[in-house]
N, C-alpha and C positions, 0 to 999 in steps of 0.2 A: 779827447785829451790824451796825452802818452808823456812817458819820461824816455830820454834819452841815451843812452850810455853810450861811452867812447871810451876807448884803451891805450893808454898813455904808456911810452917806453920808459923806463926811469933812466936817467943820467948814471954813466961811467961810476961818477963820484956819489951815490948816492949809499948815506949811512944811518941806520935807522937812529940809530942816539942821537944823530945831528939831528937829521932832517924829519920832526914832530910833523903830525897830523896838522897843524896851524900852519906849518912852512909849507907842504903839499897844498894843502888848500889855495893858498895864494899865490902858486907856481903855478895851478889849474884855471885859477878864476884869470891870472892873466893873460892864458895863451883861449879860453873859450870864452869867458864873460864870468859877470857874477855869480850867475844861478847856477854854476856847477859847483861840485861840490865831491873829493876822493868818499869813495863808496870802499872800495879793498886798495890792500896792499900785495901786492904778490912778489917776494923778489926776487923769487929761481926762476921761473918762465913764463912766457905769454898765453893766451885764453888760445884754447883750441877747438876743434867742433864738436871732440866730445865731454866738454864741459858744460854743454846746453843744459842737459836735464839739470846738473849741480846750479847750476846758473837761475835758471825758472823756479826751481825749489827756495832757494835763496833770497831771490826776489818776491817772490808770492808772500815771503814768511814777511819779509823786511814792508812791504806794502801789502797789506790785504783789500783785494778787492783788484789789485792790477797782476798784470799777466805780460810772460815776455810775447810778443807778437812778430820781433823780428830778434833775429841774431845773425851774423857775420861775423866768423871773428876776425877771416882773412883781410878784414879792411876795417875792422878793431869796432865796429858798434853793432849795437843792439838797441832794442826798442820795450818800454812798457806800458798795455795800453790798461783803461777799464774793462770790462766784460760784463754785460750781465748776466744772470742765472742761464739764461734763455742761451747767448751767446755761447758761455764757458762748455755747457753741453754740447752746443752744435758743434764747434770746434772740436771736440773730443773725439766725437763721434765720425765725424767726416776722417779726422787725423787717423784712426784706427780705420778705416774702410780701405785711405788710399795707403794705409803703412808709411807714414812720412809723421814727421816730430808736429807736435800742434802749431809752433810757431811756422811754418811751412804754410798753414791754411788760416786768410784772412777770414773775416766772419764777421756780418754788420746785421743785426735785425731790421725788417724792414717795419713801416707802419702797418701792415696785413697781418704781421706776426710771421711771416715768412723769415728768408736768409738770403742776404748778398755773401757772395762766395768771391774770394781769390783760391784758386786750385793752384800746387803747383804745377812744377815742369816735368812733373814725373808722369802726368793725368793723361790715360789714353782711356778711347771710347770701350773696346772692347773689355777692358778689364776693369774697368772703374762706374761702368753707371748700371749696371746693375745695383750694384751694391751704395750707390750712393742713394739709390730708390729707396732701396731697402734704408736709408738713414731719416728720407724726408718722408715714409708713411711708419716708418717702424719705432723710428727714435725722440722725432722732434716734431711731427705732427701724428695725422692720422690717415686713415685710408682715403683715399683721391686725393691726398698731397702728393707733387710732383718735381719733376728736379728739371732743369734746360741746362745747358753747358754750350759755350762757345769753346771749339778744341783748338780757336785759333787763337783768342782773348784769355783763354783760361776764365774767366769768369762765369759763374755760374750762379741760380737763383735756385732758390727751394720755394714753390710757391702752392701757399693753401689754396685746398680745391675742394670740391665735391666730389663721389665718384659717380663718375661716368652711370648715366642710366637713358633708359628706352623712355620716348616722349608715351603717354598715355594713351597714344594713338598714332598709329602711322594714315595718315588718308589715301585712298586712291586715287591716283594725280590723271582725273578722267582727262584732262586735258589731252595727256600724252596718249590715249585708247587710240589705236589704231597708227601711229607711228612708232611701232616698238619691232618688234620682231619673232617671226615665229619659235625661234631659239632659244630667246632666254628673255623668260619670263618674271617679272619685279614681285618679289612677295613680302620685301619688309624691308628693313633697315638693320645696319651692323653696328653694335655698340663701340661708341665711340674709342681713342686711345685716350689715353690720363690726360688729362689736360687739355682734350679737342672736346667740349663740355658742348652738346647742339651743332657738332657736326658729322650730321649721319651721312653713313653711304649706302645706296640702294645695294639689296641682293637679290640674285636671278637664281630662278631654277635653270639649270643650264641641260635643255632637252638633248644635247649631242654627247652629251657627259652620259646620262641616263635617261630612256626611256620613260620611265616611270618616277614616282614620288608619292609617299605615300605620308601623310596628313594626319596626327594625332592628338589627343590634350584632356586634359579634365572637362568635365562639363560648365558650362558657362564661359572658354576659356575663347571663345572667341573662333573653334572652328569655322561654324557656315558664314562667318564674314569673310575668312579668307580665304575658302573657298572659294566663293561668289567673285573675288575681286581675280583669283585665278584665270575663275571660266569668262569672266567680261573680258582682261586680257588678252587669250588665247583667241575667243571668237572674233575680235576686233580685229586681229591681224592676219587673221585669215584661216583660222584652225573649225573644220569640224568637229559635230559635237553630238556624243553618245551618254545617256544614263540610267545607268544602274542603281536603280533602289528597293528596298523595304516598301511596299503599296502604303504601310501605315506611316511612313513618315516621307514621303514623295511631294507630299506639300510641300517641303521646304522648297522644291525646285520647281516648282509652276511657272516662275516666273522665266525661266528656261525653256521651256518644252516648246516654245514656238519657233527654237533657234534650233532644234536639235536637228539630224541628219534624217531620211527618210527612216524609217523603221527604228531608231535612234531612242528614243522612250520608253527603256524595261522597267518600266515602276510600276506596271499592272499586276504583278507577279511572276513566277518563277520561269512560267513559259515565255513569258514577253522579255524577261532576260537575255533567255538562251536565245532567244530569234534575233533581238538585237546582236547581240555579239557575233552570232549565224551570218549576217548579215556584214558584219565588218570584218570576218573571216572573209567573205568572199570578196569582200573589194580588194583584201593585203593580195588575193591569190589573183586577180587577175592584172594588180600591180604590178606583182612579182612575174607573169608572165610577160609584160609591158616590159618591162627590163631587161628580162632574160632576151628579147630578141633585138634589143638596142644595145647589149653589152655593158649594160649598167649593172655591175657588181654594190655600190651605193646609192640609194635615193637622192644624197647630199650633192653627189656629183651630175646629176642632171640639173640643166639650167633651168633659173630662175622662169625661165618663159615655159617650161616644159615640166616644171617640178608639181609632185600630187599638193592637192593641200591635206596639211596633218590632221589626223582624228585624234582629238580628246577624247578617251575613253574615263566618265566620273562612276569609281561605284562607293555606295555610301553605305553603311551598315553592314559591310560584309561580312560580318558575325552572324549576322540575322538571317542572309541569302547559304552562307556556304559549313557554316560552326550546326550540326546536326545536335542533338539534345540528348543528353545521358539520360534515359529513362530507367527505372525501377524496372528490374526481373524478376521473374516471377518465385525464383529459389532464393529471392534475396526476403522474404515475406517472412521466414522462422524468427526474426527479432523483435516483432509487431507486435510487443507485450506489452500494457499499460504499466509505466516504470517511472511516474513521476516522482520529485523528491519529499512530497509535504507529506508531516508526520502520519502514522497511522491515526491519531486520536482527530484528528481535522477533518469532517464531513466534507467530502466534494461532492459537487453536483456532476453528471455526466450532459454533455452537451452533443447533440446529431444536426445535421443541415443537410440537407439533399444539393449537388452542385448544382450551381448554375452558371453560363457561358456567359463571363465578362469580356476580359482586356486580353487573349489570346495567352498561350501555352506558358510565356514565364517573363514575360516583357510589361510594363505599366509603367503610366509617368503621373505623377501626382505635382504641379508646382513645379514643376522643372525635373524632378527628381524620379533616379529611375526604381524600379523593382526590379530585380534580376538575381541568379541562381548565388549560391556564393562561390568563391574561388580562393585558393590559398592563401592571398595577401590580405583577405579577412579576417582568420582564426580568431586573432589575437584578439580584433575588437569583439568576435564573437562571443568569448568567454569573458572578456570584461562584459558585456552588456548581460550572461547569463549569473554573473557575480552582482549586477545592477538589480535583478529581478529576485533572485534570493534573499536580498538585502530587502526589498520593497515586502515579501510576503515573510517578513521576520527570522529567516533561516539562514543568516549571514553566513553559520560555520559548517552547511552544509554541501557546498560545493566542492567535489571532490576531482573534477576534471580538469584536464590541461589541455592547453593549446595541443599539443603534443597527440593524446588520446582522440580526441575531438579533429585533426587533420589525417589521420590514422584512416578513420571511419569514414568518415567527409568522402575521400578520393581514396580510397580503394578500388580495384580492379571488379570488382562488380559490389558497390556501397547498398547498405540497407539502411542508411538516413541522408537526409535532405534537408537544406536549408536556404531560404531565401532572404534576401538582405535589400535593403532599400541607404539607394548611396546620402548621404549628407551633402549638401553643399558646400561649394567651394567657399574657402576660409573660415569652417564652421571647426579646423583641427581635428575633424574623425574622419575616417572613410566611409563609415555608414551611421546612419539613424537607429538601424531597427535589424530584427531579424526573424526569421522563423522557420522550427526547423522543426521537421515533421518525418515522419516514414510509413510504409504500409500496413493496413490492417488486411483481416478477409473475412467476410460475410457469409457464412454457410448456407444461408435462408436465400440470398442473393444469389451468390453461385460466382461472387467477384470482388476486386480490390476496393479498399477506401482506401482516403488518407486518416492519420492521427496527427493532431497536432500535438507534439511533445510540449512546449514553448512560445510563444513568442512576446514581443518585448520592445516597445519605442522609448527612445531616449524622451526623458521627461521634457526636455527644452523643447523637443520637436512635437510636442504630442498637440493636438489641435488640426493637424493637415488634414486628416485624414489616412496617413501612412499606414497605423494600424488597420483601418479599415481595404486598404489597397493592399497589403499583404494576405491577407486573409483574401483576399477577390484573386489576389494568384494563385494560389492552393486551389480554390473552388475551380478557376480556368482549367489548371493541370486535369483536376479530378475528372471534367466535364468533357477535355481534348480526348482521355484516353477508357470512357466510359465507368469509371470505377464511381462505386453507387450512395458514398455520403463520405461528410469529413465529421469527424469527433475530435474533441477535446475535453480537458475538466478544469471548472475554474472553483476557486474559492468561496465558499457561502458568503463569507463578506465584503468580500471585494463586487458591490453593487452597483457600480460604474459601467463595468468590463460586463454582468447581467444586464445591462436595459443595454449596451447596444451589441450584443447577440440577439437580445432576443429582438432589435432594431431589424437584425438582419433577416429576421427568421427562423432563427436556432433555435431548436425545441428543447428544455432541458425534462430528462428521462429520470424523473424522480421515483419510478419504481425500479432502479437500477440505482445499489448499493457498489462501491469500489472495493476491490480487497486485495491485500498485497501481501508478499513473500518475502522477508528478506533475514539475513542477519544469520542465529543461529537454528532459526524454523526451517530457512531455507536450506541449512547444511544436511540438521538434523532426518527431511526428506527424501532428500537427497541420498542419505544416505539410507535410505529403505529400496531405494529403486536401482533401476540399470539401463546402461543406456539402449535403446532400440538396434537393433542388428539388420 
């Protein structure tokens, strides 16, 4: 529905005392019909284009609820249409994106709750649809709302959407195995554009781009699936196949090793590495002689009839074959004091266990989940879970350490504490579970290193796995890899949980061994009787 206005010249002879609002009226009704009806009187000049906004204000007042939609004054009409909420907004908002007056830009809601659009003639692509995006997620809908324009029709739609997401699985399209190409290889899918919702396009690792690719993610995140859908690829189309792994996790690729190249299978260990790669050293080198006496400066440029086939070289765990392990020195040993936090008046028990050789030097999986040394992107959770464990043994406002202090010590250029951390699972919102963090003692009777365990500590949610008991089995590994001759700690008399399963493990507790500790103004007041050694 609209109202219509049209702009009437008035006659030579027209005087306002003569000619009443009754006389106009009936001068109008005869030249358009009944249903019009004088709106203004103007008698010095005609409507012009910058009376719009007076005009639209005027009208909005005189009808609430209608709006001018069109104006002309060059050919004397204008138009007033309804709006709803919805509408009055979008026109707003579109009218300020493209800088043009609102009556310039039609606007119809659609039944989706979208917008039919008339744009005007001022609408070019480069400068306007950006910013009109910006109107149909920013203004009048929400994210994966989108905009179309016809630049020939001017017409354009704002149309609700979803945003754009990855199906919950890409498959691997065994069909296509072996009609692909050794060059570029399919590893997923590209998230879609606004509005192409389920139409994905494949992407390739493109081996003439880069030689290598290297393959990352959280755990559970779906690495050895795509992997695997890699190496079936590559090998389907005619690629040789070498790997490199950790002995203790070379399982994953069993299903491999029938495919691999001669000597191709380094997962025995560190020597069967070297010899594999040994091995495909010498093939590049007698390639490279093959070439050099055909004048082939590029592999790519020998023909298809003549060309080598490529070697996939997989190494997996390369932390584990090539990342060497910061160990404890032996001048780092001067801080190997018993310095826990619980009151002097609180009887602890002293706790000893002779190591014994579990799950190797600093590596263990419990449930999926790893043990491993900490590293700086932990701190943070460390001192919360050390804030979690003062809390638990009633000493909430006794933590005195920061992230800060605590990464200080941590990595230092020769550290005299250690901590080990066991990761949480994905979507669990922590980085880790648990932690423990320990540093060396020395045994005079022995004649060599222990561990002390300062700490350690599983998140209550997590507690049941076995986590704490697999932290404690890496401590004992270390102890056991590098001959040092027990691990100690001290627990709480009442804390009789954490007693039956030590003593579960075998942990003897040393009840003719009393704790005694130093601190505060005893500690100063000593101190000050002595000097330091020269």
């Amino acid at each position: 529905m609209a109202i219509e206005s049209h702009t009437l010249r008035l006659p030579a002879t027209y005087n306002p005392a003569k000619h009443t609002r009754a006389v106009l009226n009936a001068a109008v009704q005869k030249k358009l019909g009944t249903d019009w009806q004088v709106e203004t009187v103007d008698p010095e000049a005609g409507t012009k284009l910058s009376d719009g906004d007076r005009i639209a204000a005027r009208q909005a007042e005189l009808n609430p609820g209608w709006f001018l939609v069109k104006f002309n004054p060059h050919v004397g009409t204008a138009m007033l249409a309804k709006l709803n909420e919805a509408e009055f907004r979008c026109r707003e908002a579109v009218a300020q994106a493209m800088r043009c007056k609102p009556w310039d830009v039609q606007v119809q809601q659609r039944p989706d709750g979208g917008f039919n659009l008339q744009l005007p003639g001022t609408y070019t692509p480069s400068q306007h649809d950006a910013k009109l995006q910006e109107v149909a997620e920013g203004i009048v809908g929400k994210f994966g709302w989108y905009i179309e324009v016809n630049p020939q029709t001017l017409v354009a739609q704002i149309i609700p959407s979803d945003p754009p997401t990855f199906p919950k699985m890409v498959k691997l399209p065994i069909s296509k195995l072996g009609k692909g190409s050794m060059m570029k290889t399919p590893f997923g899918v590209k998230l879609p554009e606004v509005g192409q919702a389920g139409k994905f396009e494949t992407v390739y690792v493109d081996w003439k781009a880069s030689a290598w690719a290297l393959l990352g993610g959280m755990p559970g995140a779906g690495k050895s699936v795509l992997l695997f859908a890699l190496i079936s690829d590559l090998l389907s189309n005619g690629s040789e196949l070498v790997i490199i792994d950790d002995p203790e996790k070379s399982a994953d690729f069993d299903d491999f090793k029938k495919f691999v190249r001669p000597g191709g299978w380094g997962c025995t260990g560190l020597r069967s590495s070297i010899t594999a790669l040994a091995l495909v050293n010498e093939e590049l080198n007698r390639r490279a002689e093959w070439m050099r006496e055909r004048g082939f400066k590029n592999w790519l440029d020998i023909p298809d009839k003549d060309r080598f086939q490529p070697i996939t070289i997989v190494v997996d765990e390369i932390e584990a074959l090539l990342v060497t392990e910061k160990l404890p020195r032996s001048r780092s040993t001067t801080s190997a004091v018993c310095t826990g936090r619980w009151a002097a008046s609180v009887r602890t028990a002293r706790w000893s266990m002779q190591p014994v050789c579990l799950s190797g030097p600093c590596r263990g999986r419990v449930d999926g989940m790893t043990v491993r040394r900490a590293v700086a992107e932990d701190v943070i959770e460390i001192i919360e879970l050390i804030q979690a464990l003062a809390d638990y043994e009633k000493e909430p406002d006794a933590v005195r350490n920061t992230p800060e202090k605590l990464h200080a010590l941590l990595f230092a250029e020769h550290p005299a504490i250690f901590c080990h951390v066991v990761d949480a699972p994905p979507g669990s919102g922590h980085r880790i579970d648990g932690f423990a963090l320990w540093f060396l003692n020395y045994s005079t009777w022995e004649g060599t290193h222990g561990i002390y365990l300062e700490d350690y500590f599983v998140r209550p949610e997590a507690r049941g796995k076995g986590l704490g008991s697999q932290l404690l089995a890496s401590l004992a590994a270390v102890a056991a890899e590098h001959g040092y001759a027990r691990m100690e700690w001290v627990v709480l008399k009442w804390n009789q949980s954490a007693i039956d399963v030590y003593q579960h493990m075998g942990a003897v507790a040393l009840d003719e061994w009393d704790t005694y500790r130093l601190t505060g103004e005893a500690l100063t007041e000593l101190a000050g009787r002595g000097q330091l050694p020269t």
